[in-house]
N, C-alpha and C positions, 0 to 999 in steps of 0.2 A: 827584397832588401838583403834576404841572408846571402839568395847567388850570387851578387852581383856585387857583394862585400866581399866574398869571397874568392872570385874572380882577381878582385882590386889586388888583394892581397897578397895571392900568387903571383902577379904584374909586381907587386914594388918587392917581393923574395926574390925573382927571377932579377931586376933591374940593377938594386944593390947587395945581394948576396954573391960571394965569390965562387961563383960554381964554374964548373970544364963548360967549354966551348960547346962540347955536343950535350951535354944535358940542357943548357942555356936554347939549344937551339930547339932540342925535342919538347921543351917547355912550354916554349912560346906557340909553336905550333899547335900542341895541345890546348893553352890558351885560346887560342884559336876556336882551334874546334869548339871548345868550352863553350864560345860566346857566341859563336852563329848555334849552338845548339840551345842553349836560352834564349834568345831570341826565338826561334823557333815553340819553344815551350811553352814562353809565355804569349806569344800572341796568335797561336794555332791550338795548342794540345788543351792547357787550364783552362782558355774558354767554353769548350767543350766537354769538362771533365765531369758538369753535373749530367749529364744525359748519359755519359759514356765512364761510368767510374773505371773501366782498366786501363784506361790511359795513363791514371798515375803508376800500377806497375814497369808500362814501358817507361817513363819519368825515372823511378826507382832505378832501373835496370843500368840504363844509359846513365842518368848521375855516379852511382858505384863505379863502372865502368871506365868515368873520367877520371874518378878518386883514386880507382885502381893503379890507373896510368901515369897518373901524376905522382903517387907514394914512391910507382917503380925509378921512375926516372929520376927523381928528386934525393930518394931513401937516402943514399950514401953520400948529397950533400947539403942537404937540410934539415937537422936533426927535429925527431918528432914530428915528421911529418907526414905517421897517422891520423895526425889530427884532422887531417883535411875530408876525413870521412865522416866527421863532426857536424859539419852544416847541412850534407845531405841528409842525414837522420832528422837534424831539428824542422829541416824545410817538409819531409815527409810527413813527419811524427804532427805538423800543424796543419799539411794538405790532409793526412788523409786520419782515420777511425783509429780505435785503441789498437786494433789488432794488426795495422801497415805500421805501429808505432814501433811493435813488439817485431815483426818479421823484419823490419828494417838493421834494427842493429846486428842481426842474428847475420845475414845476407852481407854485411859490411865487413863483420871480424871475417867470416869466412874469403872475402874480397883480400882483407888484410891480411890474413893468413896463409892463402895461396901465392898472392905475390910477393911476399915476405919468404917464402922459400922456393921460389922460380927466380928472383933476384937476387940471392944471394945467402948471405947464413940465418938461419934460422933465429926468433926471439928470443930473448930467455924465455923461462913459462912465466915469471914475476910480473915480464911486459905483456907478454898476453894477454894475463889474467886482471892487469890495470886499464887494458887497454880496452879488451872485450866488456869491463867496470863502465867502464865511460860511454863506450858507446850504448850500453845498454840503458844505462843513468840517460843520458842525451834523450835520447829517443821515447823511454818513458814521461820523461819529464814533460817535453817537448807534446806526446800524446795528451796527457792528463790536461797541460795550460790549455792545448785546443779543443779539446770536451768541453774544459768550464766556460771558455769565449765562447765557444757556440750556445752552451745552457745559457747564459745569461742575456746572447745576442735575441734567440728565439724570447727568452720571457721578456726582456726588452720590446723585440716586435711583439708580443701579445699584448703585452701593456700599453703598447702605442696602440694596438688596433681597437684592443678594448676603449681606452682614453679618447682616442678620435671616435669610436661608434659611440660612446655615450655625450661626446661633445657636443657630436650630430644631432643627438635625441632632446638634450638640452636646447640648444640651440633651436629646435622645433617646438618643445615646450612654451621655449619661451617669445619665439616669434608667433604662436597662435595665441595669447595673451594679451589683452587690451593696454597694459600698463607699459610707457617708455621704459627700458632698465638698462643703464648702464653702468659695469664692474669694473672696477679697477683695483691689481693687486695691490701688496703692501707697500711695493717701491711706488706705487702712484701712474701704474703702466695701464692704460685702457687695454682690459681681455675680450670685454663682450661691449656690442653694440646693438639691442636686437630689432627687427622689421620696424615694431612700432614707435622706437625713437626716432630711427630715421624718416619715417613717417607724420610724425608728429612736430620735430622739428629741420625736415626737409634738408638732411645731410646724407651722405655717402658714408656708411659704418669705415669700410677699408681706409677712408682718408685719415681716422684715427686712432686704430689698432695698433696695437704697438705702442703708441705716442704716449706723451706725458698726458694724466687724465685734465690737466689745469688746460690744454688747449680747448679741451671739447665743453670745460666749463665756459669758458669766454667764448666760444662761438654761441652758446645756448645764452649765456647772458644777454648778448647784443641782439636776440630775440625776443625780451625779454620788455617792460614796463619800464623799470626799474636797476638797470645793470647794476650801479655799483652796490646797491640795497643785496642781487642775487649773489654776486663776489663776495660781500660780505659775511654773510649767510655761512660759505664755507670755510671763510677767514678763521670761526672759531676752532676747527679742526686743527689748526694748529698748535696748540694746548693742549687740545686732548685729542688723539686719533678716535675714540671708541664710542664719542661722542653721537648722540641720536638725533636727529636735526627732522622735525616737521614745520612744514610752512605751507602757507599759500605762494602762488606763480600767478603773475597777468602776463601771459605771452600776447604780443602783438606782430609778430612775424611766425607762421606766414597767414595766421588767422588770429581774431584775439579769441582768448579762450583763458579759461579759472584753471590753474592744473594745481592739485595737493602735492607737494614731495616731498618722499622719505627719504631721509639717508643715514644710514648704518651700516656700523661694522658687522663683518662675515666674518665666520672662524670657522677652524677644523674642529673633527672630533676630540681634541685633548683642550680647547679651548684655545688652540694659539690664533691669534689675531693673522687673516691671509689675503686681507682685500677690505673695498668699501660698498658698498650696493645704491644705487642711487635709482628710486623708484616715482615715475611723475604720472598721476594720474588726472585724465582728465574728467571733470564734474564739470563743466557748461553747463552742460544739457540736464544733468540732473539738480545742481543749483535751479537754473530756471524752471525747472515743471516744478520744485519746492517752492520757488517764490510763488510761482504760481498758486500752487494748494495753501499756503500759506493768503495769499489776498483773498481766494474764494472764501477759506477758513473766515477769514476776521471779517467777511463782507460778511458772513453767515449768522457770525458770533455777536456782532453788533446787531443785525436784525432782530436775533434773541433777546439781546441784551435787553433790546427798545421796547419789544411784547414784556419781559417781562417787571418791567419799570412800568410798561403800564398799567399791569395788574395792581399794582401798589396800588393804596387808597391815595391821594392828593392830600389829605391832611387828616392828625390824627382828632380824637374827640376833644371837644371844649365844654370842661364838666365844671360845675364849682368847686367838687370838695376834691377829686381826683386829676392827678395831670400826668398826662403821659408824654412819654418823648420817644420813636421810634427811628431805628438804625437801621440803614441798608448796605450793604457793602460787595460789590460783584466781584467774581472771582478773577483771576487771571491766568495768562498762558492759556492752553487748550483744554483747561476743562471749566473755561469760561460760562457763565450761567448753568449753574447746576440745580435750580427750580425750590431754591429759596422764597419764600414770602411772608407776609402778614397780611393781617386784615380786619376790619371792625365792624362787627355785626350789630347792626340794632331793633332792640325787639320791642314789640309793641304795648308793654310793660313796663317800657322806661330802662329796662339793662342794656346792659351795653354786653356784647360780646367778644374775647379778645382769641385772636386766631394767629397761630405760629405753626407754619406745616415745612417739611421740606420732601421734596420729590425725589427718591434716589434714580437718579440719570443724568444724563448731560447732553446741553444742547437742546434745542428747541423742540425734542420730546419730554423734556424735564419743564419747560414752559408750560406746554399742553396740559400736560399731567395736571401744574398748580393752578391752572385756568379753570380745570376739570373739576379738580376740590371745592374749590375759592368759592365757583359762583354756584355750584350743587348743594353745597352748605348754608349758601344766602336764600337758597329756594327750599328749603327745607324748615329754616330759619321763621319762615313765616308761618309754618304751624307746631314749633315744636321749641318749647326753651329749654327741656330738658339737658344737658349735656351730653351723657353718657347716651339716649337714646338718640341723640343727635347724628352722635359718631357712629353709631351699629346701625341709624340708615345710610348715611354716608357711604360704611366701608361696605354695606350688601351695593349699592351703587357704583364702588370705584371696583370690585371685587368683579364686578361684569364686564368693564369698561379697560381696564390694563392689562398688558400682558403679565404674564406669570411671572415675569423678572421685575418687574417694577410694582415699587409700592409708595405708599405715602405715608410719612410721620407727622402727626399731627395736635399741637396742644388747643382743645379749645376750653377757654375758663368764662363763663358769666357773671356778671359782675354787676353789682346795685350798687350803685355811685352813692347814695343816700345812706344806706347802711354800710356801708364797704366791706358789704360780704361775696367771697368768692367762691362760684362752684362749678367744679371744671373737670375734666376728664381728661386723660392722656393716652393716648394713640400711638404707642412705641414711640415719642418724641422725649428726646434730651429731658431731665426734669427740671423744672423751674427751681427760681432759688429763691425765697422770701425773707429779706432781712427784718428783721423787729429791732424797733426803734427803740425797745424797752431794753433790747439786749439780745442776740444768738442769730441763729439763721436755719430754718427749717427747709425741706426740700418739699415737693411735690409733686408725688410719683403715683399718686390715683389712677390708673387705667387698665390697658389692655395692648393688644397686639397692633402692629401696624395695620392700615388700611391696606384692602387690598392681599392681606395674605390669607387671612380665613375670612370666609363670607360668614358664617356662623357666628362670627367672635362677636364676644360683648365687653362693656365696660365700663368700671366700675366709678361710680362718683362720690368726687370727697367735698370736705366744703372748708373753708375758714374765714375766718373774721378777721380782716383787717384793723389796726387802731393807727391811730395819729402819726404820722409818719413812717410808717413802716413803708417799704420796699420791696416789692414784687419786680424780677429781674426773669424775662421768658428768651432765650436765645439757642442758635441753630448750631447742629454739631462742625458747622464752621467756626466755628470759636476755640471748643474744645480740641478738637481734631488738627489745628493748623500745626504745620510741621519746622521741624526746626532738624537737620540734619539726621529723619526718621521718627524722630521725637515729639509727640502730641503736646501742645499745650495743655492739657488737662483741666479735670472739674477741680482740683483742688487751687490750683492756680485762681480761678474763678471766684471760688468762695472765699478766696484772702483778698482779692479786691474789692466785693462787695463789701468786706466785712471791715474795709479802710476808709469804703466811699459812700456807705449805705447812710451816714446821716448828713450827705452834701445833697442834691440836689440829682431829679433825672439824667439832666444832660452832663451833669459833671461824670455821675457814675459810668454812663455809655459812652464816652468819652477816654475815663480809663479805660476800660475793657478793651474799647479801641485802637488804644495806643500802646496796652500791652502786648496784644497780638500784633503789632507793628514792628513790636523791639523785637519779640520772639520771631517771628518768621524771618526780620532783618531783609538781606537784598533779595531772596530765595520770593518767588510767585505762589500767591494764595490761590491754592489745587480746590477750594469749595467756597460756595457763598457766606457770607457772615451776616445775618440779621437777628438785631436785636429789639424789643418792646420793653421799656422799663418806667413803672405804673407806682406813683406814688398819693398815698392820701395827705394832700397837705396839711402841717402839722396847724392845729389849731391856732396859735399865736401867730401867724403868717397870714389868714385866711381877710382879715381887715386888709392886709398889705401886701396884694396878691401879688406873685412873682412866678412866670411862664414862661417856656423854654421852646426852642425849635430844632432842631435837627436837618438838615438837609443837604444831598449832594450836591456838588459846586462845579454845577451847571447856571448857567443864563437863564433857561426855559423854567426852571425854577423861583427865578425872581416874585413873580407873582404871586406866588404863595405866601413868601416875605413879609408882602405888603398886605395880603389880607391877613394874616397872623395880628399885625402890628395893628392893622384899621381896628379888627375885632377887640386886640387888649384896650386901646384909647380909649372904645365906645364903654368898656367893663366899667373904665375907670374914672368915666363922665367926665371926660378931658375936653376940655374948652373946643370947640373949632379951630380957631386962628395958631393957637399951638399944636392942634393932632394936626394940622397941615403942615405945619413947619417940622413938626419931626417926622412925619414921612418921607418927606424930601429928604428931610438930611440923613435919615437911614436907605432909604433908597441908592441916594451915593454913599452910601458908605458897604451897603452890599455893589453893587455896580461895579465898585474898584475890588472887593474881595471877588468877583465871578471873575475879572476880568486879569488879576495879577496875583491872587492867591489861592493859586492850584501846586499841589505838593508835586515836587517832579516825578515821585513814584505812580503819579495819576489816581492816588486814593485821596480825595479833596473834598471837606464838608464845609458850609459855612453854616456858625452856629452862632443861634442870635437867644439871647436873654433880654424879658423886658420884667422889670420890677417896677412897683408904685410905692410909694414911701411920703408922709409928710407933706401932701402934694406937689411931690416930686419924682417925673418917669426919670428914669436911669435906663438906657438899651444899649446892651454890649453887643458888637457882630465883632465873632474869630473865624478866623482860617485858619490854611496848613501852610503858607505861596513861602517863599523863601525870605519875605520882610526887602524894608528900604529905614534909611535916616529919616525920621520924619523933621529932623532939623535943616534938610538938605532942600526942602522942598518949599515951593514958594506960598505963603500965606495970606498973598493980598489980591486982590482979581487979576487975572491972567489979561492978557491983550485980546482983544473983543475979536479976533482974527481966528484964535487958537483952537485945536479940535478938541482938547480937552485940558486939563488943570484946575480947572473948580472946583471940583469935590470937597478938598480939603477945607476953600474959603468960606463954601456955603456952607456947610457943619458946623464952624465955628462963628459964620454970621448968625446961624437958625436957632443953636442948641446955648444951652447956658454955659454952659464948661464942656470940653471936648479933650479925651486921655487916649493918646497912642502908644501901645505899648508894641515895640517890632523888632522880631530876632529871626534868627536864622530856620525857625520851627514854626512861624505863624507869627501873623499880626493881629493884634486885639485895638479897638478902639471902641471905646467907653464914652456915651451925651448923654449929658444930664439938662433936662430941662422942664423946666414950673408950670403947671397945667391950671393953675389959678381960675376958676371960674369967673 
């Protein structure tokens, strides 16, 4: 650009400049020369100059040269026109090193200075020394700008090489990576596309590099279940760029497959926002081997479930002066059956024995374990009523029998129904709580160490005497322990409900306790079993007008227990034939429709039946948990002889004397009352 600007130049001085004839003439010719010899420079000598750096001195030599000849011929009609040795310096000073920058001007004044007194009178020294200023200036100048182009060209190409080798590296990182990921900067440019997007959704990366990133969103959309659901998705970026977006993907092109995606922003090291990252992984395969473990799981969980429901006794004891009501309640989530039980020993002396253990394990070796206690203690049971030496045969027996990690807690109390005195032992289990009807609440913590930890252990036996209503409350650190955001229910908690409920009745009291730990756990899954026994001496003024309670989960296979509950109270209470038939029936339907339509949706669902005699008059309540209906909605007169079901309600109130539905959104209760008249 400089020569050839400079050439131009000396063309339009020579063209409109008033110069003599033969300068004009020796001008142009020089011209001449000039330009066949740049031509020559540049497309022979410069391309060559990196192999052969002395080429630019011949360049130097031969430019002066032309400068020279041109100053001569010109001097005396084109003033200052030493100038023309100006662009050979700057042309050198950028061809060539610091030191062609510095020898160049040196080589030019000397050019200027000899023809300047071979052509004619010599310069002042003033112009010399302005002139020798300039070109020196030129030439330095001209040196220094093409040092720093070059310094900054090379660290430019190092930074490109660098940039590109770590691109490379990136880019290899990220195509051996299972996860599709595609980048796009902050103007929304696709940078990166890597192996397994293209893979996964079956595109050509190069088709969208470069491109706005909304194209590669709409092609993967149209892949997609759901298109306008997946558009949508990134619709919200629009408000806020820095926005963090998880979801699930159903791809169905070109396989169907579950993909997770992440998308967020990327930033530099000072935090400036410089792109968006959009990350799809896919979980088919691992979805399906969970659902998988997940079915074996609950097929496993329920078979426990089923052994250890059957360890339960079928029904608790039917005493005169004593009534019991017992609670079961199975855990949920994965640590389903955790070897919870009761049980009711009877000994050949007429006591009754009451058994509360819990197995620390889970899973159908925490069954085993209570299987293990349960029926060792019933065989033991027949030569020994002691309590305390009960448990120290027991635990030398379970102490052989369990591994070193597993033990059993265990409360057993003996109990004389007659005198209602208790004598019981505790086995590192939770302590019982015994309300007094007279007033306060004692604990019962007589024992020793769990079963199973020391064979040697013994333990110590206490005793107390029950009176008239008082309250015996035995329960598992299912109760106590249930969680609420880390947070135990607690024994205190415990002892304020007793101490609310302990003069209503068995099933009321288990009942709250139940439904406390319901509100406290709230939507969160019970991590351990909940079983409860709660043991009352019916208070003396009741005992003519006996009133007995049931407890049970709200299953169908259960029904039958129901019914002999109810046969047994009728037969107590010398209840006519033609009436105890008529209210089995009508209690039979009335559990029927609670197995059948009152199950709590959380699946913890008991139906609870009260039967009282009064005045020669049964009264039998059955409640659930089921979600309730109108009982004004519903039809009251016989159904069409056709129908698979609707009678319930009519034969209740054909059967029974008065029939009370009470139904809300927490349980249905329905209340018959009918005359047993002998």
């Amino acid at each position: 650009m400089v020569a050839w600007t400079t050439a131009a130049l000396i063309f339009v001085i020579l063209a409109i400049e008033d110069v003599s004839p033969a300068a004009r003439r020796s001008g142009f010719l020089l011209l001449l020369g000039l330009s066949l010899w740049l031509i020559l420079l540049f497309r022979l000598l410069l391309p060559a100059y990196g192999r052969h750096r002395w080429m630019l001195s011949i360049a130097l030599g031969v430019d002066l040269a032309f400068a020279a000849l041109l100053f001569g011929v010109l001097r005396s009609e084109v003033a200052s026109m030493q100038l023309v040795f100006v662009p050979v310096l700057v042309a050198i000073g950028l061809l060539g090193q610091l030191r062609e920058a510095l020898a160049a001007p040196l080589l030019a004044f000397a050019g200027y200075w000899l023809t300047a007194e071979l052509t004619g009178a010599s310069p002042p020294r003033a112009a010399l020394v302005l002139t020798g200023g300039i070109f020196l200036m030129s030439g330095v100048v001209a040196g220094l700008l093409a040092a720093e182009l070059r310094r900054h060209y090379r660290a430019e190409r190092e930074e490109h090489r660098l940039a590109t080798a770590v691109r490379h590296r990136l880019m290899a990182v990220l195509d051996a990576v299972d996860e599709a990921i595609v980048f796009s900067d902050r103007a929304g440019v696709v940078r990166v596309v890597n192996r397994r997007a293209a893979e996964l959704f079956e595109l050509r990366p190069d088709d969208f590099l470069g491109g706005p990133v909304v194209e590669i969103l709409r092609t993967l959309a149209r892949k997609t279940e759901d298109p306008e659901e997946y558009m949508e998705t990134f619709q919200r970026l629009r408000d806020d760029p820095t926005l963090e977006l998880r979801e699930e993907v159903e791809q169905i092109i070109p396989a169907r497959r579950r993909l997770r995606l992440y998308s967020g922003p990327a930033s530099d090291e000072s935090g400036a926002l410089v792109g968006r990252i959009d990350v799809y992984t896919d979980v088919t395969e691992a979805m399906r081997r969970a659902d998988e473990l997940e079915r074996i799981y609950e097929r496993a969980r329920k078979t426990a479930e089923s052994y250890q429901r059957s360890l339960l006794p079928t029904k608790v004891p039917s005493l005169p002066r004593v009534s019991f009501v017992a609670h079961y309640v199975p855990a949920a989530g994965r640590r389903a059956v955790c070897g919870d039980f009761y049980d009711f020993v009877y000994f050949t002396d007429g006591r009754v024995g009451v058994v509360l253990g819990d197995v620390v394990g889970v899973g159908p070796e925490a069954v085993g374990d209570a299987a293990l206690a349960r029926y060792t203690l019933k065989s033991f049971a027949t030569q020994e009523v002691n309590p305390g030496v009960l448990l120290r045969r027991l635990n030398e027996q379970v102490a052989t029998q369990l591994p070193a990690e597993r033990f059993v807690r265990l409360f057993l109390g003996v109990l004389d129904p007659e005198r209602a005195v208790l004598e019981y032992a505790n086995a590192g289990h939770v302590p019982p709580v015994l309300h007094r009807a007279a007033g306060g609440v004692d604990w019962l913590e007589e024992g020793g160490l769990a079963l199973g930890v020391d064979e040697a252990a013994d333990y110590k036996v206490g005793r107390v005497e029950m009176q008239s209503g008082d309250m015996l409350v035995l329960y598992t650190d299912g109760v106590t322990e249930a969680p609420r955001r880390g947070k135990p229910f607690g024994q205190r908690r415990v002892i304020d409900i007793v101490a609310d409920y302990g003069a209503g009745t068995p099933g009321e009291l288990s009942q709250a306790i139940r439904r406390a730990v319901d509100a406290w756990v709230g939507t969160g899954e019970m991590r351990d079993d909940l079983a409860m026994l709660v043991c009352q001496v019916v208070p003396d003024e009741t005992l003519a007008e006996p009133t007995r309670e049931l407890v049970l989960p709200n299953e169908t296979v259960r029904l039958g227990e129901i019914r002999q509950f109810v046969s047994h109270f009728l037969g107590d209470v010398r209840a006519a034939v033609e009436a105890a038939g008529d209210i089995q029936l009508a209690v039979g339907e009335a559990t029927g429709n609670a197995a059948r339509h009152g199950r709590s949706p959380d699946g913890r669902s008991e139906i609870r039946v009260r039967c009282r005699y009064a005045d020669g008059v049964v009264t039998v309540t059955v409640a659930d948990d089921g979600p309730g209906f109108d009982p004004a909605a519903r039809r009251k007169s016989l159904p069409d002889r056709f129908a698979s079901g609707g009678r319930g309600l009519f034969l209740m109130q054909e059967l029974m004397d008065e029939v009370a539905i009470d139904s809300g959104p927490h349980g249905t209760t329905v209340t018959m009352s009918r005359s047993v008249s002998r």
